[in-house]
C-alpha positions in Angstrom: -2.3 7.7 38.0 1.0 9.1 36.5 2.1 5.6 36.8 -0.5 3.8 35.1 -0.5 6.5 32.3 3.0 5.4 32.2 2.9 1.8 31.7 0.3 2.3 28.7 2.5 4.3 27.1 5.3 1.9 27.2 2.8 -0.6 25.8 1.7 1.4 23.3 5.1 2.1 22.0 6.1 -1.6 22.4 3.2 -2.4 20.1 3.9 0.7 17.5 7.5 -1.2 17.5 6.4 -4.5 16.7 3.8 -3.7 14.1 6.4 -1.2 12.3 9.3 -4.1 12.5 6.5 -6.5 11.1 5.7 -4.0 8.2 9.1 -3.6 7.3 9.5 -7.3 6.8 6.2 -7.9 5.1 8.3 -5.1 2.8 11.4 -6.2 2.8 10.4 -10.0 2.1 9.1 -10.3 -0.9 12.0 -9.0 -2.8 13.7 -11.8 -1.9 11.8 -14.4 -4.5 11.9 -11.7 -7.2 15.4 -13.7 -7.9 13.5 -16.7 -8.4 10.4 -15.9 -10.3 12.6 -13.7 -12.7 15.0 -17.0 -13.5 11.8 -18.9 -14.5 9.4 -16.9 -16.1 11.8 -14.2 -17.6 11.4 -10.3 -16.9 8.2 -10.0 -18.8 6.5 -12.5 -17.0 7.7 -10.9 -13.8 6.2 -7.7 -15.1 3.0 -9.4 -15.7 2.7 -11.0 -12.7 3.2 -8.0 -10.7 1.0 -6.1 -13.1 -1.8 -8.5 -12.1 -1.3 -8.5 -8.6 -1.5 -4.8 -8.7 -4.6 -5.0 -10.3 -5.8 -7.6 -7.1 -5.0 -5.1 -4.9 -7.8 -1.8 -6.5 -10.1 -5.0 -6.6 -9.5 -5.8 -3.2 -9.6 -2.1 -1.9 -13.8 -1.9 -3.5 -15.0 -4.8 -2.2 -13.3 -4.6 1.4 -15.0 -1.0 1.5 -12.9 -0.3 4.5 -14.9 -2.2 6.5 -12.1 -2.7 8.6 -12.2 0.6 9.6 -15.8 1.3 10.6 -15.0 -1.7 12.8 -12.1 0.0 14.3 -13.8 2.9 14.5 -16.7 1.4 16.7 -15.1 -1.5 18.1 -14.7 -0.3 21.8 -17.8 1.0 22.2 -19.8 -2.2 20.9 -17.3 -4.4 23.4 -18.4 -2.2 25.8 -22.0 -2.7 25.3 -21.9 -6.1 24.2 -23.0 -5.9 20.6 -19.6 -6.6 19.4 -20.8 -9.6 17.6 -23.4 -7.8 16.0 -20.0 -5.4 14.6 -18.2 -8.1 13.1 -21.1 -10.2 11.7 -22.6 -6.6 10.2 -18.7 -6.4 8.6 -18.8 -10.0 7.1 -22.1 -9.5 5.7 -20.8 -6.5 3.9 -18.4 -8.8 2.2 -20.7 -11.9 1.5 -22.1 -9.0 -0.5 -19.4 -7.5 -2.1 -18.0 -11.3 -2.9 -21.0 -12.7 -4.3 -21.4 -9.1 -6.3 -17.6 -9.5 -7.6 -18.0 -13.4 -9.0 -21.2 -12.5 -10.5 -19.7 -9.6 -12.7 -16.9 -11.5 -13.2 -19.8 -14.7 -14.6 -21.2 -12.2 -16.5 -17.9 -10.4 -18.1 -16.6 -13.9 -19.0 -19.4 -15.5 -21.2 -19.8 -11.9 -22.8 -18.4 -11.8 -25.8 -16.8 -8.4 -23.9 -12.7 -7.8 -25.4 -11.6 -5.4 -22.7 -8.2 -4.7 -23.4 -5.3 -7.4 -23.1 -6.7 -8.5 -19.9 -6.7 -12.5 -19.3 -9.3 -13.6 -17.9 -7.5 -16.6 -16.6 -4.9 -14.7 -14.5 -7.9 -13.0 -12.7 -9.9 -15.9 -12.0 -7.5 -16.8 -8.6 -7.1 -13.1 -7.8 -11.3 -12.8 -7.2 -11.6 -16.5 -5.5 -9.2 -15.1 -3.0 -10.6 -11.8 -2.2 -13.2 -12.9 0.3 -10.3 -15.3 2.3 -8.2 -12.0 2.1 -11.3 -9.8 3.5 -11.6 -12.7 6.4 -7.9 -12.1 7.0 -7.8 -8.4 7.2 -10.4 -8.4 9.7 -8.7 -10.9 11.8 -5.4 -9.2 11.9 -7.4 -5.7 12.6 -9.2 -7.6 15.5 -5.7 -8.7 16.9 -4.7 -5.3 16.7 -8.1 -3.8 18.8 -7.4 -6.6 21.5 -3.4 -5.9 21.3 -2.9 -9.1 20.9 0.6 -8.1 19.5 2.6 -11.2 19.2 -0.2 -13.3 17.6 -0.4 -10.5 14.8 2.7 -10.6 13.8 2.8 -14.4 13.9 0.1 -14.2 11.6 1.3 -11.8 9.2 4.9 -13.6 9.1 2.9 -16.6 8.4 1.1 -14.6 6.0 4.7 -13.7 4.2 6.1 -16.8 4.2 2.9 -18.7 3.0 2.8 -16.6 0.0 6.3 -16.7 -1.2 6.5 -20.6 -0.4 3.5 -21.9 -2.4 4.5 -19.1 -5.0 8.2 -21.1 -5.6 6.2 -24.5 -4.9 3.7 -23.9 -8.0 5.9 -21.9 -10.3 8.8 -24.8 -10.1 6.5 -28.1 -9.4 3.3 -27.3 -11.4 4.0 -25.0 -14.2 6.6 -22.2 -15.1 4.5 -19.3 -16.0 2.6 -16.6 -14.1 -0.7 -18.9 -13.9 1.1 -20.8 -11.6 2.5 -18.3 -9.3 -1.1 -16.3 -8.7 -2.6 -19.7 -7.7 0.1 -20.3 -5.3 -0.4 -17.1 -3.9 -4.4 -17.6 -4.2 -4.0 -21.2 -2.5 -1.9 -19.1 0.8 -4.6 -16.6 0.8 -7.4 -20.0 1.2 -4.8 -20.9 3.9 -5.2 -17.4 5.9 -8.6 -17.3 5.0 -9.2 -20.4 7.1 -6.8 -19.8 9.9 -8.7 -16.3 10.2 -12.2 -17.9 10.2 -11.2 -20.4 13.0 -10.4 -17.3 14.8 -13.6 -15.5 13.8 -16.0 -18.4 14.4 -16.4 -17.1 17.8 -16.7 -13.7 17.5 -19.5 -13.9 14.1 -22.9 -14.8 14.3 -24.8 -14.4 10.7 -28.5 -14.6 12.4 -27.5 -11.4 14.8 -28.8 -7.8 13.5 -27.1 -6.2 11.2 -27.6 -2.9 13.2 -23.8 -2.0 12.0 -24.5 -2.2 8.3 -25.3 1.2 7.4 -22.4 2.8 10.0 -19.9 0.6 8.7 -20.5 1.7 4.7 -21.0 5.0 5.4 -17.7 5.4 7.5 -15.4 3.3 5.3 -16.7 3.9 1.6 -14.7 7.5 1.4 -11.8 6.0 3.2 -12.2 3.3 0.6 -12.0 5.7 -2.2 -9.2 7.5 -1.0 -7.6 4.3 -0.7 -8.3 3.8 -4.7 -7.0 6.8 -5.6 -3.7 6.2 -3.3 -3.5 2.6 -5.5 -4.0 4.6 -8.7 -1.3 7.1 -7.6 1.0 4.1 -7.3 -0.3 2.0 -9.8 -1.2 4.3 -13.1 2.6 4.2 -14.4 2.4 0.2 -14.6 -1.5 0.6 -16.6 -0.5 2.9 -18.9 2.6 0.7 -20.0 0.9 -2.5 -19.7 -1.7 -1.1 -21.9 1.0 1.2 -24.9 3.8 -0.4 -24.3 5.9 -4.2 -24.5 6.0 -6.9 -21.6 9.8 -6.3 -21.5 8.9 -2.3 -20.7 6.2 -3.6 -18.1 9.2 -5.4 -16.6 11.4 -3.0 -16.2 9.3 -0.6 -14.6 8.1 -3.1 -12.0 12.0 -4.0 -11.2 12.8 -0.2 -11.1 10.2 0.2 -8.9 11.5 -3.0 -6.5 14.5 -1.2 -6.7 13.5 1.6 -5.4 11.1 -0.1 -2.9 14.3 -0.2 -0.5 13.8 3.4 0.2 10.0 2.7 1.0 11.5 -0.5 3.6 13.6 2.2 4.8 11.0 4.5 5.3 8.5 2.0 7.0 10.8 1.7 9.6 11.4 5.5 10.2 7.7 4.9 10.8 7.6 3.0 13.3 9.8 5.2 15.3 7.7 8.9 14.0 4.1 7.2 14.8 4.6 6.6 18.3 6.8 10.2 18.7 4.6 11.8 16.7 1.8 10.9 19.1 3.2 11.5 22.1 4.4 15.0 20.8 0.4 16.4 20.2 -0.3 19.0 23.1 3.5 19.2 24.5 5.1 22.3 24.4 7.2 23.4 21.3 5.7 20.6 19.5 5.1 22.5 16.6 8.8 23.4 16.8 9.8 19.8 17.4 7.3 18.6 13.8 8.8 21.5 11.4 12.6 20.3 12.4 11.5 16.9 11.7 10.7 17.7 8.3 13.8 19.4 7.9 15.5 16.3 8.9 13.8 14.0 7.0 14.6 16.0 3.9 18.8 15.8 4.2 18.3 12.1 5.2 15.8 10.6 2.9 18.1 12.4 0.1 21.1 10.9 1.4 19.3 7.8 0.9 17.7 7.7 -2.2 21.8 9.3 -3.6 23.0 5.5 -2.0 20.3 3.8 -3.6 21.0 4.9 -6.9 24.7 4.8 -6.4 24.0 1.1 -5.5 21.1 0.3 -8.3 23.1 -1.8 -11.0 24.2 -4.1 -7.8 20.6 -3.8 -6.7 18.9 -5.1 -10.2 21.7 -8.2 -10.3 20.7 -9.2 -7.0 16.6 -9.0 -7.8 18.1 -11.8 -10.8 17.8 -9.1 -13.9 20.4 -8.2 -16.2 21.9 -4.7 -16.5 19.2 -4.7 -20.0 16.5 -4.3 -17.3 18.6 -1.6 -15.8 16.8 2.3 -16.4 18.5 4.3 -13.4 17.0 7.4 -14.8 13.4 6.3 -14.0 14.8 4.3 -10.7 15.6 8.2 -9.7 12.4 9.8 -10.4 10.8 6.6 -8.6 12.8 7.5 -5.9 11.8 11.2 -5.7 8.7 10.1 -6.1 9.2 7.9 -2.5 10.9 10.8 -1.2 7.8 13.3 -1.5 5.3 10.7 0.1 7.3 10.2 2.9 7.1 14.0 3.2 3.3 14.2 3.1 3.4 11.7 6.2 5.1 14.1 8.0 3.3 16.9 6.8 -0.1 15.6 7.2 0.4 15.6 10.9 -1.5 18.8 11.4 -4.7 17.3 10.0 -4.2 14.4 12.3 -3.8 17.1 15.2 -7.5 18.8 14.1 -8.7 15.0 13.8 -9.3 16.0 10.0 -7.2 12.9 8.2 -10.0 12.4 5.9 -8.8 15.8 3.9 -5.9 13.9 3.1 -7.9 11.8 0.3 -8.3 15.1 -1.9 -4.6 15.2 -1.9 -4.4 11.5 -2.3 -7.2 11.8 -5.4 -5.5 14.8 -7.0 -2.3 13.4 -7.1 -3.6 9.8 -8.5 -5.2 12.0 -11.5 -2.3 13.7 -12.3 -0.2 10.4 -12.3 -2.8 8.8 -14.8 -3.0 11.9 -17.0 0.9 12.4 -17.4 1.7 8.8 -17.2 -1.0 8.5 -20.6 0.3 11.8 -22.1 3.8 10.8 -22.2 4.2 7.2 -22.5 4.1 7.1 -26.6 6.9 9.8 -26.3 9.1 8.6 -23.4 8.2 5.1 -22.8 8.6 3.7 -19.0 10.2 6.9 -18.3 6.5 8.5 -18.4 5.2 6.6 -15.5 8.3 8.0 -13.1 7.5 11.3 -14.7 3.7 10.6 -13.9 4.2 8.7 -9.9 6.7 12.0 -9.2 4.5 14.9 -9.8 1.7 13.0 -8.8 3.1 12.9 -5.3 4.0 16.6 -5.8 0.9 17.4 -6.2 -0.3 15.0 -3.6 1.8 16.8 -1.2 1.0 20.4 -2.4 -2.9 19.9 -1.7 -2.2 17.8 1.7 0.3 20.9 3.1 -2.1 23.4 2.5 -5.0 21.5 3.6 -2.9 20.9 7.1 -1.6 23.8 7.2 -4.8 25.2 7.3 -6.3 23.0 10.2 -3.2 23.5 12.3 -0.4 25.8 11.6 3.2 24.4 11.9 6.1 26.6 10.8 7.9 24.7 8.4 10.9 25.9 6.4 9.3 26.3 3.1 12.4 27.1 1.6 13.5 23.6 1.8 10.7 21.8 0.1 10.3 24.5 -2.9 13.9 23.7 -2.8 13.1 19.8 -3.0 10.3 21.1 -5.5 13.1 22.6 -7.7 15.5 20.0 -7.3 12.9 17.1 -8.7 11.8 19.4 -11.5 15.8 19.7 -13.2 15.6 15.9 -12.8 13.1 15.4 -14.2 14.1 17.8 -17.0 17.4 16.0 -17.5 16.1 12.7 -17.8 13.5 13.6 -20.4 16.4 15.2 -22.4 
């Protein structure tokens, strides 16, 4: 018995490895074409582009719902009594729904004589045809996943990678050069995925079945959905609130400041995919809770020494993404930083509402700490420009963190060294201060 429980864990860990290395390159890849897109359409158009893409991403997160995860959540127990098919057909219902829903608003928004902001309606257009392909192809990968089929998931998500930059630099350099071009490249990769997903699907989906799942399904992953919104809009309010006070050029030099400091976040991806599996296989040993407040401890001196190289290394860092040292704003690449610093903190942190099998208290960290980004990102922006979304993203995750600790702490008491994270605390608050002044 000791031996089989053995062998699973060594598979387990095996796959833990593999999905981490594959979310480090899905990461790390991107910033390669930044180069590229920035010596065609400029660093305003790159700030648009990711702007938009951003803005793909909250639309994606409200019509997925999380479905994927009320299939997760059920999937062994419906393979188990055969109504698996009935799962995943009750899933892609759920987004036939959502789909139709989206197009229909987006009918009825278009031939409204509706000004809503500087939005362009023309940019969005291939961000919503592609959400339904990209709902097929997170529910194939999460499928792949359940069945720990392993190597064909991260086939697919390199394919994924590589399909997107590809067309991208295809359509940006053979159709037109502007940011039209680039989100129907990326739109035409998604079709691609979509299709290779539904082959896989095909099988597995039967639209006449019940929909017995329906109702389990939304009620399960709507409040993970929302927490998921308010993670986007912790990440995401500094680059509204310039977009919508502030110049193109601004909007471009907050996006590169935040590629920039996206190496951290590579970085920490892959210090993930060595915690997740240690940090499971620590619940229920002894001194654990020893073993998780010295990790934090850890994590602190490194991730600092990390972020200091990153800076240190940030003019060479924005020449190599293609910008010019104009684009360069180290001070908010710093509080970006921080900002990265704390959220990898929370992971650790949150462990002990994972150990009560309580994660879903994480959201009312997640949603506090996406309001106060939004409200100090808007409060500050006419004053300190981009500066005010690093201002807003960094206490954001403070506060993020504040709310999660306690709310862990609570469910499962782990005797960390607070003096080290007020000291953290302290530290990002004379940053901060200096870079305002």
């Amino acid at each position: 018995m000791s031996r089989i429980k053995k062998i699973v864990k060594s598979s387990l860990l095996k796959e833990s490895i593999l999905y981490g290395l594959t979310g480090v390159i899905s990461k790390f890849a991107p910033l390669l074409v930044i180069p590229i897109y920035i010596n065609v359409i400029g660093i305003e158009g790159f700030g648009v582009l990711d702007l938009y893409i951003t803005i793909g991403m909250a639309v994606f997160i409200i019509c997925e719902a999380q479905a994927v995860s009320g299939v997760m959540r059920s999937y062994y127990e419906c393979k188990k009594s055969n109504t698996l098919k009935d799962l995943i057909s009750s899933a892609i219902k759920i987004y036939l729904v959502t789909y139709v829903c989206l197009l229909i608003l987006f009918l009825i928004t278009f031939l409204l004589p509706l000004q809503i902001s500087e939005i362009r309606f023309d940019y969005l257009l291939p961000i919503l045809l592609a959400i339904f392909p990209r709902q097929l192809f997170a529910l194939n990968t999460i499928i792949l996943r359940m069945e720990h089929q392993a190597k064909q998931y991260v086939a697919l998500s390199l394919l994924s990678v590589l399909l997107t930059a590809m067309l991208g630099i295809i359509f940006i350099y053979f159709y037109e050069p502007n940011v039209l071009s680039v989100l129907y490249g990326i739109a035409l990769a998604q079709f691609a995925l979509g299709v290779i997903s539904t082959l896989y699907l095909k099988k597995l989906v039967s639209l006449s079945t019940p929909s017995n799942y329906l109702k389990e399904i939304v009620y399960y992953g709507v409040p993970i959905a929302i927490s998921s919104l308010a993670g986007w809009l912790l990440a995401s309010s500094g680059r509204l609130v310039i977009a919508d006070k502030s110049s193109d050029f601004d909007l471009g030099v907050y996006s590169l400041s935040l590629k920039v400091a996206m190496v951290f976040m590579v970085l920490l991806q892959a210090f993930r995919t060595a915690w997740d599996p240690y940090c499971m296989r620590l619940f229920g040993e002894n001194n654990s809770h020893l073993m998780f407040a010295k990790s934090l401890n850890v994590y602190w001196v490194f991730g600092s020494l990390i972020i200091l190289l990153i800076y240190l290394l940030s003019p060479f860092l924005i020449l190599l993404l293609g910008a010019n040292e104009a684009a360069l704003n180290r001070n908010l690449i710093l509080l970006i930083l921080f900002g990265y610093l704390w959220q990898g903190a929370i992971n650790i942190i949150a462990v002990g509402n994972a150990w009560s099998r309580k994660t879903y208290v994480n959201s009312f960290g997640t949603i506090a700490g996406g309001g106060v980004s939004l409200c100090l990102s808007y409060m500050f922006v006419s004053e300190l420009g981009v500066i005010a979304g690093g201002v807003g993203y960094l206490f954001g995750m403070i506060a993020s963190f504040a709310i999660i600790y306690y709310l862990a702490q609570k469910n499962q008491y782990i005797p960390y060294n607070n003096y080290i994270s007020i000291l953290f605390f302290l530290i990002s608050m004379g940053i901060s201060f200096f870079v305002i002044n």
